[in-house]
C-alpha positions in Angstrom: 129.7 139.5 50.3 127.3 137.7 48.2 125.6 135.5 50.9 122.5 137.1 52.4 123.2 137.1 56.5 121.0 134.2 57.3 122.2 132.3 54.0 124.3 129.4 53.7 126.6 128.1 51.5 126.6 124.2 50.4 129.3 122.6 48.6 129.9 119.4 47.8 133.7 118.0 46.7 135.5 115.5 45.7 137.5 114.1 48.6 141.3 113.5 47.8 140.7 111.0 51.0 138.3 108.6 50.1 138.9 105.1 50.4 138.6 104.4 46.8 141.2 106.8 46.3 143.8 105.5 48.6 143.0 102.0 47.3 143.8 102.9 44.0 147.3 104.5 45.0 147.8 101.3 47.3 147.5 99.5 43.8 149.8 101.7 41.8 147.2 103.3 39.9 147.1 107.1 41.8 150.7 108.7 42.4 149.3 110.9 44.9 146.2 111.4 46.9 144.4 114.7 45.3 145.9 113.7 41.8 142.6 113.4 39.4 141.6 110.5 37.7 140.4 110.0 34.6 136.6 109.5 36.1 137.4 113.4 37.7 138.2 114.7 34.4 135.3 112.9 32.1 133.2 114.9 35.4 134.9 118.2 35.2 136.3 117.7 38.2 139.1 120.3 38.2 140.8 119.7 42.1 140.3 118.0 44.9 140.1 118.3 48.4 140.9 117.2 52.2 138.2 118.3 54.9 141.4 120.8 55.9 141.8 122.5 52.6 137.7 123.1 52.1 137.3 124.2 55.8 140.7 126.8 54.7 138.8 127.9 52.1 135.3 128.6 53.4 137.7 130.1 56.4 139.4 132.3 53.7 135.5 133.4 52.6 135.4 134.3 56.0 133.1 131.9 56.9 132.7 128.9 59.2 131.9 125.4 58.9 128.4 125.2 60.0 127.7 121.2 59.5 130.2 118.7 57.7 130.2 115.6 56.1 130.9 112.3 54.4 128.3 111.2 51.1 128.6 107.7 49.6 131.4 105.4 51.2 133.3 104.4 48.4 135.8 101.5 49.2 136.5 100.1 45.5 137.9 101.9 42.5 134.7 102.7 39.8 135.6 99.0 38.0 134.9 97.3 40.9 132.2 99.6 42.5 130.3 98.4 38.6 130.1 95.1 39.9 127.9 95.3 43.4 124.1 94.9 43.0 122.4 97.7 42.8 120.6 97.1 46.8 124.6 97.1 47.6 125.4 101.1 45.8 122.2 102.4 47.1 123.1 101.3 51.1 126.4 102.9 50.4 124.9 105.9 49.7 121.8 106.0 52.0 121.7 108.0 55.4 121.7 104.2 57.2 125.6 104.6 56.5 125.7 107.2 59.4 129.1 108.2 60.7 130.5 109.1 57.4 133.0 111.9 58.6 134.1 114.7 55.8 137.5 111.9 55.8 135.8 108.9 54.9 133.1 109.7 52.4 133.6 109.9 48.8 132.7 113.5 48.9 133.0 116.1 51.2 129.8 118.3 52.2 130.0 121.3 53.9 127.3 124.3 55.3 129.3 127.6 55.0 127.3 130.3 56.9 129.0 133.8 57.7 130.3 134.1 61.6 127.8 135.1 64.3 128.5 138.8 65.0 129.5 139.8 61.5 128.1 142.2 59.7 125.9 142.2 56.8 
């Protein structure tokens, strides 16, 4: 009820999907995708999320998914990703890494707007 008619809503998540992520249970050190780390809880990190939970809950705010996304393709665990040039972190993180789906980035973005036909 908060969001003005024409307003949107952006959040940004960690994704319990990323790449780094299923490496690291791969390697034995994650039991389970979504469990934290100890880099999510040195953030504040307090969940996180698949594309299908997020799009549940902005769908449970009764909005809709306007535009989502994939930011910064993350394939190595934080000890590794330490050791690439600095050229290397900022292409994996630059809009020339199109096609980063809300599955394959290291966090999920997402434009919440409220339903066409709705109400203020």
């Amino acid at each position: 009820g908060w969001l003005n008619p024409a307003g949107a809503l952006h959040l940004i998540v960690p994704n319990a999907r990323s790449y780094h992520l299923r490496l690291a249970r791969a390697l034995g050190m994650l039991n389970e995708l979504g469990d934290l780390t100890e880099q999510d809880l040195r953030m504040g990190h307090r969940r996180t999320y698949t594309y299908q939970q997020l799009r549940r809950q902005v769908f449970n705010a009764k909005l809709e998914v306007d535009e989502a996304r994939g930011i910064f393709f993350k394939p190595l665990p934080n000890a590794e990703m330490s050791q690439l040039r600095p050229e290397v972190l900022r292409a994996l993180n630059s809009e020339k890494m199109d096609g980063l789906t809300p599955d394959t980035g290291a966090l999920i973005y997402v434009r919440a707007v409220k339903p066409q036909g709705v109400p203020a």
